[in-house]
C-alpha positions in Angstrom: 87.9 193.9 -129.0 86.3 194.7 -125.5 88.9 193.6 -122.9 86.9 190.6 -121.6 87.8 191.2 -117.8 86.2 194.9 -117.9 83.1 193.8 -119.8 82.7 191.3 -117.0 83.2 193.4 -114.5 80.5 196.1 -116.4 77.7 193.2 -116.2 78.5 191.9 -112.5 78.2 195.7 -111.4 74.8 195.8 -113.5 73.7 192.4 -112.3 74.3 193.7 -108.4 72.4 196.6 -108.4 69.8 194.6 -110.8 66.9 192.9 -108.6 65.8 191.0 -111.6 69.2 189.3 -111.7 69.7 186.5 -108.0 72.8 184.2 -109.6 75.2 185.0 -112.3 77.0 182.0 -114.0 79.8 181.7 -116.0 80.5 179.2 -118.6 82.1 178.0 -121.6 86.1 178.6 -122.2 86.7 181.1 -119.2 83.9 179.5 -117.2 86.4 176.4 -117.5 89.7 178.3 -117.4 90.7 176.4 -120.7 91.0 176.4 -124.3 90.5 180.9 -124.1 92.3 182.7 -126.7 91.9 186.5 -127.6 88.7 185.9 -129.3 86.7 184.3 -126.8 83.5 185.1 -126.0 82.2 185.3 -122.7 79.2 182.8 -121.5 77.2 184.5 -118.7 74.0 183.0 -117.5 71.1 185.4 -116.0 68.9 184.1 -113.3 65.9 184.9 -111.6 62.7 184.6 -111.1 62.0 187.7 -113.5 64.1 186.7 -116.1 60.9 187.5 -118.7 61.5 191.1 -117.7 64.6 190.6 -119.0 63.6 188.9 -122.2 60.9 191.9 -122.5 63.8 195.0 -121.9 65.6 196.1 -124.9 68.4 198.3 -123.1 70.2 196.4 -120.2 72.6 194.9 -122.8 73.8 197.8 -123.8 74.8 199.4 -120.2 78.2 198.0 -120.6 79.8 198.4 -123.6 77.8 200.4 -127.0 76.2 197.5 -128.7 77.3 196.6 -132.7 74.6 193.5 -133.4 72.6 191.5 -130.7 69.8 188.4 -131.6 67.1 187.6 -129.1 66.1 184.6 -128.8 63.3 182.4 -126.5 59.8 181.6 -126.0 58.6 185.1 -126.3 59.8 184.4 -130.1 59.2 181.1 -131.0 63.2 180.7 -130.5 65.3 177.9 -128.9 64.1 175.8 -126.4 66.2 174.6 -123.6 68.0 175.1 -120.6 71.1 177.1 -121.5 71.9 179.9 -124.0 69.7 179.3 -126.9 69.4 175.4 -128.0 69.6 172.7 -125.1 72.5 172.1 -125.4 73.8 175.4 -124.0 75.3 176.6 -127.4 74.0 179.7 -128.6 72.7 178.2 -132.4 74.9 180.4 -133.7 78.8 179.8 -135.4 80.9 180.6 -132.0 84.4 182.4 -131.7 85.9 179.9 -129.2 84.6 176.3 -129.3 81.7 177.2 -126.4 79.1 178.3 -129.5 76.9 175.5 -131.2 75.0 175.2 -134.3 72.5 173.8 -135.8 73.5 169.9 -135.4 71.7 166.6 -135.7 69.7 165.1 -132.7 72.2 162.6 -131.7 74.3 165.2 -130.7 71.7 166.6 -128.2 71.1 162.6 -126.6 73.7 163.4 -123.9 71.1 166.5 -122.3 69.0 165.3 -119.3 65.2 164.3 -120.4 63.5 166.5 -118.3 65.0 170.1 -120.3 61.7 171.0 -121.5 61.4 174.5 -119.6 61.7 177.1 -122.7 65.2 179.9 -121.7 65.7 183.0 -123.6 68.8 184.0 -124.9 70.2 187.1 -125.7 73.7 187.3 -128.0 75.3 190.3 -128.4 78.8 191.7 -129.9 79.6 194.8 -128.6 80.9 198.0 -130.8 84.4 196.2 -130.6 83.9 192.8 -132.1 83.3 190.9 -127.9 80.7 188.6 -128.1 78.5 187.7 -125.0 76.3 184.7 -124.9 73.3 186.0 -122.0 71.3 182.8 -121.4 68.2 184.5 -119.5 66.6 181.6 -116.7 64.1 181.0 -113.8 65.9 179.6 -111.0 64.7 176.3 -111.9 67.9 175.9 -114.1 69.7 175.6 -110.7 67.0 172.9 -109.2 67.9 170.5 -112.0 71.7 171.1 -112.1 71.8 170.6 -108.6 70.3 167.1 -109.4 72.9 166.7 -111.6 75.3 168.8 -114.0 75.0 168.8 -117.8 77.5 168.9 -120.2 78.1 172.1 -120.5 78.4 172.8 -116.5 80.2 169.1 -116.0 82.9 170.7 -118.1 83.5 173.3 -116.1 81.3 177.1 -114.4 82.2 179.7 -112.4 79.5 181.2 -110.0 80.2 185.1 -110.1 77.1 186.0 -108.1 74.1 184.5 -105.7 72.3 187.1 -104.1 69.9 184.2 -102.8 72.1 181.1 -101.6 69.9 179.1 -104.9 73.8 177.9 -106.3 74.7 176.6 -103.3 73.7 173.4 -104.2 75.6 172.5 -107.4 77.7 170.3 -107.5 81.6 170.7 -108.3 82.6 170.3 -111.9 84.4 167.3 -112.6 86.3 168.7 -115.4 85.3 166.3 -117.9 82.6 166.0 -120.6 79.9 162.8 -120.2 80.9 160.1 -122.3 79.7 160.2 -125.9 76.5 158.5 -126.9 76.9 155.7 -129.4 74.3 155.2 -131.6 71.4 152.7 -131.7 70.5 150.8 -135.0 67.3 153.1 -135.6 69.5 156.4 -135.7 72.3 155.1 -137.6 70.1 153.6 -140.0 68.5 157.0 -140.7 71.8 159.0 -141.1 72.1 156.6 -143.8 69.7 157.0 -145.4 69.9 160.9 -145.0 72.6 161.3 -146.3 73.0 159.3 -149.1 69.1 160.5 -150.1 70.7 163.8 -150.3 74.2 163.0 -152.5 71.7 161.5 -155.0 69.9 164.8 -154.9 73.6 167.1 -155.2 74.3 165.1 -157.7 70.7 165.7 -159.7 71.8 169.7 -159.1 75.4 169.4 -160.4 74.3 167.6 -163.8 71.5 170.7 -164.2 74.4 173.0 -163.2 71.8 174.6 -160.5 75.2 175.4 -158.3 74.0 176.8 -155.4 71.8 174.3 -155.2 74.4 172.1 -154.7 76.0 173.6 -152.0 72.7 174.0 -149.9 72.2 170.5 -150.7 76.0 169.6 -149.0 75.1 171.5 -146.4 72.4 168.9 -145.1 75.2 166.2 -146.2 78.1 167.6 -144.2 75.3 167.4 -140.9 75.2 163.7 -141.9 79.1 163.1 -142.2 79.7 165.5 -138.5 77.0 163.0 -136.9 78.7 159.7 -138.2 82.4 160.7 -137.3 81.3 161.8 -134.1 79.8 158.0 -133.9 83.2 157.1 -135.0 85.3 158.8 -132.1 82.8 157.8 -129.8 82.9 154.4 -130.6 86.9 154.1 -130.3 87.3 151.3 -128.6 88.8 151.8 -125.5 89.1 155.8 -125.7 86.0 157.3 -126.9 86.8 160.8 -127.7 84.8 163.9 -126.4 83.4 165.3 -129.6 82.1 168.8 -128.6 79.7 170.6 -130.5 79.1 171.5 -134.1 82.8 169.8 -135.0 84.6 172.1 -132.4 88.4 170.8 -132.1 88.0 168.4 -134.6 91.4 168.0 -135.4 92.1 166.5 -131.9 89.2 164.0 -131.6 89.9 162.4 -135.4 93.0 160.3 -136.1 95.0 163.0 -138.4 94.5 160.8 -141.0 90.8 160.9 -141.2 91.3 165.0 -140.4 93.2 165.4 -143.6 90.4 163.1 -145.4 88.2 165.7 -144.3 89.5 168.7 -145.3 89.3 167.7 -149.1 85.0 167.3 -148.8 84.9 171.2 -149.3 84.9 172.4 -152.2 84.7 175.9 -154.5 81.7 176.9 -156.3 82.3 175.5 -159.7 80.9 172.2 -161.1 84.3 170.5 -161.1 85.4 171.1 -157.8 82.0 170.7 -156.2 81.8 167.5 -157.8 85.6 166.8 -156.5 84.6 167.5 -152.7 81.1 165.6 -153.5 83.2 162.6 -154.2 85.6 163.3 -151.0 83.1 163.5 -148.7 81.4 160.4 -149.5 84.5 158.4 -149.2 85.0 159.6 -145.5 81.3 159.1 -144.7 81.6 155.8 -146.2 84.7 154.4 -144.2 83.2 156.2 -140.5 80.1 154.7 -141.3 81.2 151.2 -142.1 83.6 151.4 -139.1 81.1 152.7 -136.7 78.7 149.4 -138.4 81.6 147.0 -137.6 82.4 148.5 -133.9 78.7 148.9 -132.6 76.8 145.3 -134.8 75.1 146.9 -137.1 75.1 146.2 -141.1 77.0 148.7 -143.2 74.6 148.2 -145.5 77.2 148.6 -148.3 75.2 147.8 -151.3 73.4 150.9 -150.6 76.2 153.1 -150.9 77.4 151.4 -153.5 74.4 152.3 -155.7 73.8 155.6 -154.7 77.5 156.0 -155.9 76.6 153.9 -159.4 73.9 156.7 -159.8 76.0 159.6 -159.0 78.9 158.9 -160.9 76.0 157.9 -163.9 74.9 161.6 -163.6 77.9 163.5 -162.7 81.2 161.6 -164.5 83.8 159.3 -163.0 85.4 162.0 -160.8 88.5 159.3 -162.0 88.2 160.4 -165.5 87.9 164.0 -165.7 87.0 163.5 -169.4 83.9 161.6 -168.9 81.6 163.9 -168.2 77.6 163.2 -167.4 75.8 160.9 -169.8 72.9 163.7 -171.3 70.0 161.1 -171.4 71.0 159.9 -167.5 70.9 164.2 -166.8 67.0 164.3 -168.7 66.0 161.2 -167.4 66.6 161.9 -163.8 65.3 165.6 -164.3 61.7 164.1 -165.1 62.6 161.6 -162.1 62.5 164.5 -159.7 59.2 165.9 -160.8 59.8 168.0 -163.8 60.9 167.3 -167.2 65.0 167.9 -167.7 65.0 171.2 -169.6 62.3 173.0 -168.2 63.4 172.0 -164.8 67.2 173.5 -165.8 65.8 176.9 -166.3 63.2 176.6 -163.5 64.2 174.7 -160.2 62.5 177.5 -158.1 59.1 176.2 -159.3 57.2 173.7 -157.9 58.8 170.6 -157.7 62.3 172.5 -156.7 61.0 174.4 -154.1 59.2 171.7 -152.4 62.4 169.8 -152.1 64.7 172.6 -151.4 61.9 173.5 -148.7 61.9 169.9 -147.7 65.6 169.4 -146.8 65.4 172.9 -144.7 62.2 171.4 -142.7 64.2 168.3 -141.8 67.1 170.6 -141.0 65.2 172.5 -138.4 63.6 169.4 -137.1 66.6 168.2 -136.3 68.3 171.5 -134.9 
């Protein structure tokens, strides 16, 4: 990879001789002087007041190093909104190298960000020829103004300022070091990550007994956004110690009690019926037990009976994962097939028509609402 302290040193001698460029900030891992390893990325923030002629030039990024890949995103493209590198939560909506990246996450996650983000940022994510990524968040200098009222997560943690041709960082406060404290979750937003989730186990379940596989696993996907969301409500609801839970699961493994962490790891599964039907099972025991611990801790009801029929109906469709030998009953399979909007046979051999499209399409909507 690009040896991160030259690359730097490339886009500060750029950023100098740039006039569209007044601050350089650096953030993330070697912003905070923690957590780098030799695949970091490097978290630089743009500002001026001509940061569009940024957005609008294809070349500067490639000045210091030749570039392999690079996605553009902003309000030029009907991209992220926010103030920070892509989503508002200064993650670049994209899988990171080094725990500084986001994702696409649900909303809780976001409830932590001041209310008054609503200026749309450009971002601009490159890896270089050599595998070095470089997160460019491209803002006005209002993104100063508000963090001199008061950092966000991502700057509380810890920044660097690298450059200020105009005096505009001289305001910001120092870093304490430390993440806000998780947000807990009100009644109305646990109640609907219940209901998310175990709306789409009945559906991964309705795929597995059609054998529609990858079906299944786009279906987890919206599942395993559900289970993040609780146990994050789960270490932040410890009482006494409320963990900082990061982004996107990031350091997982040190915010969950090891034995929940090992729980965890079984709720992926391979592509087959029987293992995805295996890690199906897995992951609604952990969701279960965060969620009825995160009921207990914060007043709400578990609402246990729900869970309890939703698993009824899967195990109905898809077999006691006890009994490896008791497979699906075929009526339950046919039956539930017409349930979802076509009849069971046809439906097997066409879940790209109508009725499958519209919910596939449906649980991709709600994902990007929620992103």
């Amino acid at each position: 990879m690009e040896d991160p302290d030259e690359l730097l040193a490339a886009i500060l001698a750029w950023a100098r001789a740039d006039d569209r460029v007044e601050v350089v900030v650096q953030t993330g891992s070697r912003g905070r002087g923690s957590g780098v390893d030799a695949y970091s990325d490097l978290d630089i923030e743009l500002i001026g007041a001509r940061w569009r002629e940024l957005v609008a030039d294809p070349d500067w990024s490639g000045a210091f190093a030749p570039v392999l890949v690079q996605v553009v995103s902003g309000p030029e493209d009907g991209g992220t909104e926010g103030d920070g590198p892509g989503p508002a939560d200064g993650t670049d909506g994209h899988a990171p190298a080094d725990g500084d990246g986001g994702g696409n996450v649900p909303a809780a996650a976001h409830e932590q960000e001041d209310e008054d983000e609503d200026e749309a940022w450009a971002s601009r994510l490159v890896v270089y020829a050599r595998g070095r990524k470089v997160d460019f968040s491209l803002a006005g200098p209002e993104r100063l103004a508000r963090r001199a009222r008061g950092l966000d997560a991502l700057y509380e943690r810890g920044y660097r300022v690298l450059l200020d041709k105009t005096g505009a960082a001289d305001a910001l406060p120092a870093a304490t070091g430390r993440a806000p404290a998780p947000p807990r979750p009100d009644r109305a937003a646990f109640d609907e990550a219940l209901d998310e989730f175990w709306f789409e186990a009945t559906q991964v379940a309705v795929y597995l007994a059609r054998g529609d596989l990858w079906v299944v696993k786009a279906r987890d996907v919206t599942m395993k956004e559900y289970l993040l969301e609780m146990l994050e409500w789960y270490a932040a609801t410890e009482p006494g110690r409320p963990r900082d839970t990061w982004h996107l699961g990031h350091h997982m493994d040190r915010w969950l009690p090891q034995r929940m962490w090992r729980a965890v790891q079984e709720t992926y599964g391979r592509f087959d019926a029987a293992d995805s039907r295996r890690a199906l099972h897995a992951t609604i025991g952990v969701f279960r037990e965060a969620s009825e611990t995160v009921a207990a801790r914060c007043g709400f009801p578990p609402r246990t009976e729900l869970a309890e029929q939703v698993s009824a109906h899967i195990d109905r469709l898809t077999g006691d994962p006890a009994d490896p030998a008791n497979p699906a009953d075929p009526a339950d399979t046919t039956a539930t097939g017409r349930a979802s909007g076509t009849a069971g046979p046809a439906d097997t051999a066409g879940t790209a028509g109508t009725a499958g499209k519209a919910d596939t399409t449906g649980t991709a909507d709600r994902a990007e609402a929620r992103a």
